[in-house]
C-alpha positions in Angstrom: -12.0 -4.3 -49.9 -10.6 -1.2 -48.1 -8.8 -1.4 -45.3 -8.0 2.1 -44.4 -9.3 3.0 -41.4 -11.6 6.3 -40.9 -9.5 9.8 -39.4 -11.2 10.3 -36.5 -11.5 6.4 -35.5 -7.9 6.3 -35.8 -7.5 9.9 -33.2 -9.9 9.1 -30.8 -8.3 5.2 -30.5 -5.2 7.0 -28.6 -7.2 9.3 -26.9 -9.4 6.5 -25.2 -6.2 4.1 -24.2 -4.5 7.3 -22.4 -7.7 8.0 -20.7 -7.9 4.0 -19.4 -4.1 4.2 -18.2 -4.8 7.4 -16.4 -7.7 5.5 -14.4 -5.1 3.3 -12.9 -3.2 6.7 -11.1 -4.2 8.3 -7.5 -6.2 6.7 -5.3 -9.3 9.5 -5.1 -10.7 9.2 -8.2 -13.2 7.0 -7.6 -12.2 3.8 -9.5 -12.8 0.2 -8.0 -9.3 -0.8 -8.0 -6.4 2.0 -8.2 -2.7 1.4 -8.2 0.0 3.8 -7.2 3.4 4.2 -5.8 5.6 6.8 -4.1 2.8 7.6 -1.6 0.5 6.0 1.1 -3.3 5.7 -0.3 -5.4 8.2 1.7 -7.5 5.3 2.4 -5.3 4.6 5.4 -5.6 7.4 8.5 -3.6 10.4 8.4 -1.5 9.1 11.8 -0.3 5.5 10.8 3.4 5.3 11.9 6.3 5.0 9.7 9.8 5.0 10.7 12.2 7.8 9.5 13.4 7.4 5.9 10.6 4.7 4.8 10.1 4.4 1.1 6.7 3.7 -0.1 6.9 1.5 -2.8 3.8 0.5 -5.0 0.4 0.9 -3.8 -3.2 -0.6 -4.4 -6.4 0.3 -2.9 -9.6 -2.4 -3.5 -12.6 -0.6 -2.8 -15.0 -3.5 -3.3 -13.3 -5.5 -1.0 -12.7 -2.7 1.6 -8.9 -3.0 1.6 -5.6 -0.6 0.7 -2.5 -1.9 1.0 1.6 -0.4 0.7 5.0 -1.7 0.1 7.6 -0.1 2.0 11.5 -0.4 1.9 12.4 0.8 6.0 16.3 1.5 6.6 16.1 -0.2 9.9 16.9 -3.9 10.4 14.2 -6.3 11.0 14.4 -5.8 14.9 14.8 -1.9 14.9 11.3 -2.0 12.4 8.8 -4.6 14.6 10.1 -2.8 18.1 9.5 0.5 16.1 5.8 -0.5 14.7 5.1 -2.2 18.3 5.6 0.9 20.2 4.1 3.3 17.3 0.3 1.9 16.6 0.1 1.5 20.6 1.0 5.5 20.9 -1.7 5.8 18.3 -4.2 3.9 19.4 -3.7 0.5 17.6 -3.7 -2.7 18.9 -1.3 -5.2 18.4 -3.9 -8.4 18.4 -1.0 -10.6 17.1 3.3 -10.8 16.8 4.7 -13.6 14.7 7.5 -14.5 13.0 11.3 -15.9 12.7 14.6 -14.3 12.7 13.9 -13.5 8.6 10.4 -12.7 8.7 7.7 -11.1 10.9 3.7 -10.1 10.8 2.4 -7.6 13.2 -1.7 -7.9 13.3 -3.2 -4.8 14.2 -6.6 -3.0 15.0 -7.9 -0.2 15.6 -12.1 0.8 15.6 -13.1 -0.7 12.5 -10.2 -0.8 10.9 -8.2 -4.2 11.0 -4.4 -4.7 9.0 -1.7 -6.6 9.0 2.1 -5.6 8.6 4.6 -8.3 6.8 8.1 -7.7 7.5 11.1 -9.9 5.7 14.6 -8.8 6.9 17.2 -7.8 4.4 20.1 -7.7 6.7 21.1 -5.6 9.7 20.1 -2.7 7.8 16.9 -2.8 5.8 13.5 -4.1 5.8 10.8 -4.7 3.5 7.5 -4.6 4.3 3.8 -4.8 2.9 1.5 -3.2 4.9 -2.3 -3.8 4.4 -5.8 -2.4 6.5 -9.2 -3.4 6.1 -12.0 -1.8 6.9 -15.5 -3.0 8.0 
């Protein structure tokens, strides 16, 4: 029996498995499900606040189920970030439908039209804050 594999099978195999891992990057492209990092998707408006010197971390956007969401490394502490995002979506039009949390960990529940999101912030010390920050839309 031979086992050696035809030339162009064997070209076109790497060809095909760059083209699937390129499906995965930018968020415009069209794909049900794209993955990211470094930026936020466009799928969220051009005006959504973030503090100074945020750091968008890894990103998904989930078109069947009308979400996007963002990681975000803020060098504020966990106060300086939930007065910041209070006072920001309210200059821009957001409502704050919902303030929760403890001293380590805090979710902000906005709105705005049809769009509806949530903001998870976890404290990381007098000086930083992670966050995941997620909108749907309707």
């Amino acid at each position: 029996m031979n086992h050696s594999r035809h030339p162009l099978v064997l070209a076109v195999i790497p060809l095909l498995l760059t083209a699937l891992l390129a499906a995965g990057c930018g968020d415009d492209d069209g794909e049900p499900i794209v993955t990211g990092e470094g930026e936020i998707p466009s799928s969220f408006p051009s005006d959504f606040p973030l503090p100074d010197g945020a750091r968008i971390g890894s990103t998904l956007v989930n078109r069947p189920q009308h979400y996007s969401e963002f990681v975000v490394a803020v060098p504020l502490g966990l106060d300086d970030t939930v007065r910041f995002f209070q006072f920001a979506l309210v200059e821009r039009g957001y409502v704050v439908d919902s303030l929760e949390g403890s001293v380590t960990l805090v979710t902000i529940e906005y709105s705005r039209g049809d769009l509806t999101g949530e903001i998870n912030l976890t404290g990381q010390g007098n000086t930083a804050t992670q966050g995941a920050i997620r909108i749907n839309r309707s």
